[in-house]
VEXMI-403833 format. One record per atom (N, C-alpha, C): residue in three letters; x, y, z. Coordinates in steps of 0.2 Angstrom, whole numbers, plus 5000, padded with zeros to 4 digits. Example, Ala and Ser with C-alpha at 12.3 -4.5 7.8 and 13.67 -1.06 7.14 Angstrom:
<nodes>
ALA506649725039 ALA506249785039 ALA506649845039 SER506449895035 SER506849955036 SER506450005039 
</nodes>
This chain:
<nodes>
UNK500949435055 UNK501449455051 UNK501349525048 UNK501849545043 UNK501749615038 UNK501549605030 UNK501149635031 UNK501249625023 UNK500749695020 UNK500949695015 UNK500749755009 UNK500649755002 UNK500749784999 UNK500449784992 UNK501049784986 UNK501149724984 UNK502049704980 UNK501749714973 UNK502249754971 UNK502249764963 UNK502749744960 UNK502749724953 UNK503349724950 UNK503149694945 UNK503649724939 UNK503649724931 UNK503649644930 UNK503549624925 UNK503249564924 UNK503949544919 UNK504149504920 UNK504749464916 UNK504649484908 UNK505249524907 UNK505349574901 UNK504749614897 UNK504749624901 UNK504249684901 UNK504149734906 UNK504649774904 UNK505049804898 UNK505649754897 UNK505549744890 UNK506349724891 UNK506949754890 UNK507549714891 UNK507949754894 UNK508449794888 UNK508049794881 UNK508349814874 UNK507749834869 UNK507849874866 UNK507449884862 UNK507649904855 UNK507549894851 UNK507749944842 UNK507249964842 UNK507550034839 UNK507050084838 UNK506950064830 UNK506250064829 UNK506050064821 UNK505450114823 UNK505050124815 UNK504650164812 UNK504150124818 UNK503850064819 UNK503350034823 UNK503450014830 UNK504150024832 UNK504249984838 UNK504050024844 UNK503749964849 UNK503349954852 UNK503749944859 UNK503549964865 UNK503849934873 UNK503349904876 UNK503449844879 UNK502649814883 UNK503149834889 UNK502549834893 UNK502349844899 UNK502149784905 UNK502349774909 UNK501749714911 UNK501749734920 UNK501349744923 UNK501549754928 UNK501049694935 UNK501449664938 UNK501049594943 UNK500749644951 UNK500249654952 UNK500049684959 UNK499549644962 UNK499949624968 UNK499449564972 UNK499449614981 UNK499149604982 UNK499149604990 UNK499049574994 UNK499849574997 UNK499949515003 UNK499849535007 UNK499449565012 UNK499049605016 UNK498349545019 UNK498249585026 UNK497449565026 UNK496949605025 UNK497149655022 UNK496649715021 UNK496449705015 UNK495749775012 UNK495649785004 UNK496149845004 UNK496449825000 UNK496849884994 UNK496649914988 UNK496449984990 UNK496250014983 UNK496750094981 UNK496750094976 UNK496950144976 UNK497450174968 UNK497950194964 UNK497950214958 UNK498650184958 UNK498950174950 UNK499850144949 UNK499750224945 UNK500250234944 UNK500650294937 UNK501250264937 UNK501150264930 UNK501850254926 UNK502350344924 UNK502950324925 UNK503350404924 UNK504050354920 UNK503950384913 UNK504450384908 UNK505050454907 UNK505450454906 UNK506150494903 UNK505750544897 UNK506050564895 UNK505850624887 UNK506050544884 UNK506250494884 UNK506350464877 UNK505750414876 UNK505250414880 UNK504650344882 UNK504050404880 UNK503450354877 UNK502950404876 UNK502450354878 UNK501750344881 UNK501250304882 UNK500750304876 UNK500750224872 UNK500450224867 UNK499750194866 UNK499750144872 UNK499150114872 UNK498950084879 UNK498550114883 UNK498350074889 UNK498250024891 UNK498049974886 UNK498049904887 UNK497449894891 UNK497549834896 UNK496849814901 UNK496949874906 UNK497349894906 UNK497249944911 UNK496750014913 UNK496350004918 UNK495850054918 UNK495950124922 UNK495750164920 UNK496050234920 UNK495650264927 UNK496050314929 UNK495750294936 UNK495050374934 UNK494550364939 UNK494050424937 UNK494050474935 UNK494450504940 UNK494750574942 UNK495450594940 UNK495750554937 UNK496550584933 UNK496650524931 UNK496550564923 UNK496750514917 UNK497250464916 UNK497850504921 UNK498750504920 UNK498750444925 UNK498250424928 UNK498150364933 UNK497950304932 UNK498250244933 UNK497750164932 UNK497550154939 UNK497050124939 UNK496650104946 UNK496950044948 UNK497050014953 UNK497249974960 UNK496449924960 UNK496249864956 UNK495749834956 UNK495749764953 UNK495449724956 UNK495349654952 UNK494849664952 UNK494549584947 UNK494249594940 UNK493349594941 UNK493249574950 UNK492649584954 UNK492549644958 UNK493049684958 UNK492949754963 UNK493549804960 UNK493249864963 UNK493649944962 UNK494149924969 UNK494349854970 UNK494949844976 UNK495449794974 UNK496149764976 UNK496249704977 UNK495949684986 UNK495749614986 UNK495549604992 UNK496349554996 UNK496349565002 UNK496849555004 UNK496849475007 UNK497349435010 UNK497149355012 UNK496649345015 UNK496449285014 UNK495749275017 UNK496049185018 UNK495549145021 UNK495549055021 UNK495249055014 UNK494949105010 UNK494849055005 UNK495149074997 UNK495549125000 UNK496249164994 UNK496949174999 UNK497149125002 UNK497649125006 UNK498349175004 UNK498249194995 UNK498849214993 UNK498549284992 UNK497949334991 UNK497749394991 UNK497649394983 UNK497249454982 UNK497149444976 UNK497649474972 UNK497749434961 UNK498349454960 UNK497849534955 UNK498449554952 UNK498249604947 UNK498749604941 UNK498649604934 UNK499049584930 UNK498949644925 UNK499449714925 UNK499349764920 UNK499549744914 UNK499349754908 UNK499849744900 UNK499549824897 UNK500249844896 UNK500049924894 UNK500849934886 UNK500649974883 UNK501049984878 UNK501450054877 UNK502050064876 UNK502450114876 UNK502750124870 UNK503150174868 UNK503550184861 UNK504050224862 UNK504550204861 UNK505150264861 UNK505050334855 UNK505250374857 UNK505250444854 UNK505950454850 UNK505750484843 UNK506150474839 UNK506850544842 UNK507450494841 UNK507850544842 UNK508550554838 UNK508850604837 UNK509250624836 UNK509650574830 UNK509850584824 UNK510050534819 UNK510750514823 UNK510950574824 UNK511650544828 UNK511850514835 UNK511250504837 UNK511250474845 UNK511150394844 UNK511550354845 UNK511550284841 UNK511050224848 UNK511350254853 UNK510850224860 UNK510950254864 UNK510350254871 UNK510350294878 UNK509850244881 UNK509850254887 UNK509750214892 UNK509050264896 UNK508550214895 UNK508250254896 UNK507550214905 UNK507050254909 UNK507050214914 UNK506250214913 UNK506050154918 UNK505250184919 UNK505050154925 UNK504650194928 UNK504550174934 UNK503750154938 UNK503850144940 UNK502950144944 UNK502850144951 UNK502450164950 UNK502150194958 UNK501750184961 UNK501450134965 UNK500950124967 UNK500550174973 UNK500050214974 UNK499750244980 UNK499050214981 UNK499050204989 UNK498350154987 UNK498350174997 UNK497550164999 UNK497450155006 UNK497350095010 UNK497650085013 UNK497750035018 UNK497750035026 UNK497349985030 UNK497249995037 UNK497649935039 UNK497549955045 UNK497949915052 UNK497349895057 UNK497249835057 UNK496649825064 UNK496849785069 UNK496849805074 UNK497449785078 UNK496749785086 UNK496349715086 UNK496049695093 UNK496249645097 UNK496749695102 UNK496849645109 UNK496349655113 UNK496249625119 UNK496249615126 UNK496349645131 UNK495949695134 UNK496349735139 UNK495949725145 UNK496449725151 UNK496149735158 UNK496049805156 UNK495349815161 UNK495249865165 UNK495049855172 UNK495649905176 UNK495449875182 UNK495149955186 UNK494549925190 UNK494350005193 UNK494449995201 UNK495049945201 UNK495249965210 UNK496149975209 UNK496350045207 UNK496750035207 UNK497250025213 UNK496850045219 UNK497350065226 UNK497150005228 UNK496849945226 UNK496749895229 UNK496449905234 UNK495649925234 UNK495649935241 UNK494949865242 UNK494749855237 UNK494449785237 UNK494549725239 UNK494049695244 UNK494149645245 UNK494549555240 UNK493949575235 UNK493749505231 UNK494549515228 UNK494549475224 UNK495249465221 UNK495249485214 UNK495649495209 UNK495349525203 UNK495549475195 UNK495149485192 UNK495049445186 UNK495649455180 UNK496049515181 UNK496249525176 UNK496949555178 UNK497549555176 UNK498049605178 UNK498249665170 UNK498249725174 UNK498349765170 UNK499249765165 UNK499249755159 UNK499849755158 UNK500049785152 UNK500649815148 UNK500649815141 UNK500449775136 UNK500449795129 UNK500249755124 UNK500549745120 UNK500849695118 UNK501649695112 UNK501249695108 UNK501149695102 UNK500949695094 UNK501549645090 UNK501249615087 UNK501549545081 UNK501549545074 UNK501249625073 UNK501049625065 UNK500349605064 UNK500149635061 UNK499349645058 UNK499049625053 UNK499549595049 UNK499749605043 UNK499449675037 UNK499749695038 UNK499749775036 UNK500449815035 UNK500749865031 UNK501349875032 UNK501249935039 UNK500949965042 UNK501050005049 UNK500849965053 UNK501249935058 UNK501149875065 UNK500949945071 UNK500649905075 UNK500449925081 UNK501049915085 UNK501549905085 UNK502049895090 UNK501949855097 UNK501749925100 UNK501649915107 UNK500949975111 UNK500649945113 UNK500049995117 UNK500449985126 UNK500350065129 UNK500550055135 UNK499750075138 UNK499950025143 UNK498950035146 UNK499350075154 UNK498750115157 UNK498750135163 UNK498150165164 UNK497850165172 UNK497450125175 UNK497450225180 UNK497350285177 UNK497150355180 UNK496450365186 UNK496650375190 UNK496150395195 UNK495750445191 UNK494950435193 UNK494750505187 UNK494150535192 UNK494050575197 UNK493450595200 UNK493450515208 UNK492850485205 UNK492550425210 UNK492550355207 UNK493050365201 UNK493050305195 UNK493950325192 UNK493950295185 UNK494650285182 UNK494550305175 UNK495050345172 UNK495150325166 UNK495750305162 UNK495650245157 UNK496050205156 UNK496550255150 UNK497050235152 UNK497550285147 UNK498050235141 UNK497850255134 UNK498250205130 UNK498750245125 UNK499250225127 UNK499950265122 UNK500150205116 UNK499950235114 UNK500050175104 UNK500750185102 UNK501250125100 UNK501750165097 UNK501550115091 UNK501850145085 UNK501650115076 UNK502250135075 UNK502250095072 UNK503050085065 UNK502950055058 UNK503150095052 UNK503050085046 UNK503650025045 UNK503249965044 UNK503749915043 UNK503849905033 UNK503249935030 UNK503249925023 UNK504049955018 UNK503949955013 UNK504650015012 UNK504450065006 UNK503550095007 UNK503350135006 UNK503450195011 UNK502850255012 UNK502950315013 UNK502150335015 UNK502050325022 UNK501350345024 UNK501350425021 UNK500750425019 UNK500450495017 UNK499650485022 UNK499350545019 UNK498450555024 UNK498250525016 UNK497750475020 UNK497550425013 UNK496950445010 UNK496850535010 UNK496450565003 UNK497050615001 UNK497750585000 UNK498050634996 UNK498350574991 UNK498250524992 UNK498650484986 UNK498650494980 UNK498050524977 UNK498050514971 UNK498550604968 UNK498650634972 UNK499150694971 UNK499950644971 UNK499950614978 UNK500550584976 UNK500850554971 UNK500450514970 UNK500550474963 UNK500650524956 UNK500250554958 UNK500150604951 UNK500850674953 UNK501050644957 UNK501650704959 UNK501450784960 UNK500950794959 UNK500650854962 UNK500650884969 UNK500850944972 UNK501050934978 UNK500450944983 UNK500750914988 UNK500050884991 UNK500350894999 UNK499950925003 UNK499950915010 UNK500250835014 UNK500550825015 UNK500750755016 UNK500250735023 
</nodes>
């Protein structure tokens, strides 16, 4: 199957109104599990409008190397761990983080304001089939052969980039063969593969070689 790393705001939070006063406060919540078979590591950023300010970070752990970053990790590792037989559902992550609206205008009575998150994190595909290899390609052997050389369909990996399809061929190479493998992958997630040491630019919107 497919699977990746699902985020989403935690039931009203934020909620969908808010009054502005002298104290008032926006929660945050945000649920990050990975339905994957992989580990998942890697940072969330939140990105507010001019009317949202970040007040308090809550449980959430700030990533090393840029502040403006929360780390991607349960409560045993700098990772979420992905399904397993003995965590069938992968691990969960639960952020609680705190916001405030920015005082505006005595004449502006309400606006509509947004917040987002982003998760960038690395993730792999392990994908072990079976392949023939056959080194009589011209058939010129007698014995009969153990294995027919043939494509590889891919089922999902459980990872959002599938293997698709592997095409195998069987090249004359000198007094011997070399086996030739053409991979096709497809991003079945509804993120955006990046090179998985730029994420934390991505995230951070910093521009970044993709």
């Amino acid at each position: 199957g497919i699977g990746n790393l699902d985020i989403k705001f935690l039931d009203n939070a934020p909620p969908p109104v808010i009054y502005y006063t002298k104290d008032a406060q926006l929660p945050i919540g945000l649920q990050i599990q990975n339905k994957g078979a992989e580990k998942a590591y890697g940072v969330i950023s939140l990105n507010f409008d001019g009317y949202i300010s970040m007040l308090n970070p809550g449980n959430a752990q700030k990533d090393s190397k840029d502040s403006n970053l929360f780390m991607i990790a349960s409560s045993a590792g700098s990772f979420l761990e992905g399904k397993r037989s003995q965590n069938p559902n992968g691990d969960l992550q639960i952020l609680t983080l705190t916001a405030a609206p920015v005082l505006l205008n005595s004449q502006v009575e309400q606006f509509k304001s947004t917040v987002i998150a982003t998760a960038c994190y690395n993730y792999q595909t392990e994908f072990i089939p079976d392949v023939c290899i056959d080194t009589d390609v011209y058939n010129q052997k007698q014995l009969g052969k153990a294995c027919k050389v043939q494509d590889i369909i891919g089922a999902g990996q459980g990872a959002p980039v599938v293997v698709e399809k592997v095409e195998v061929q069987m090249l004359p190479k000198g007094n011997g063969i070399a086996p030739q493998f053409t991979i096709t992958l497809r991003n079945s997630g509804n993120g955006e593969v990046i090179r998985r040491d730029k994420y934390r630019e991505v995230c951070s919107q910093r521009s970044a070689d993709l």
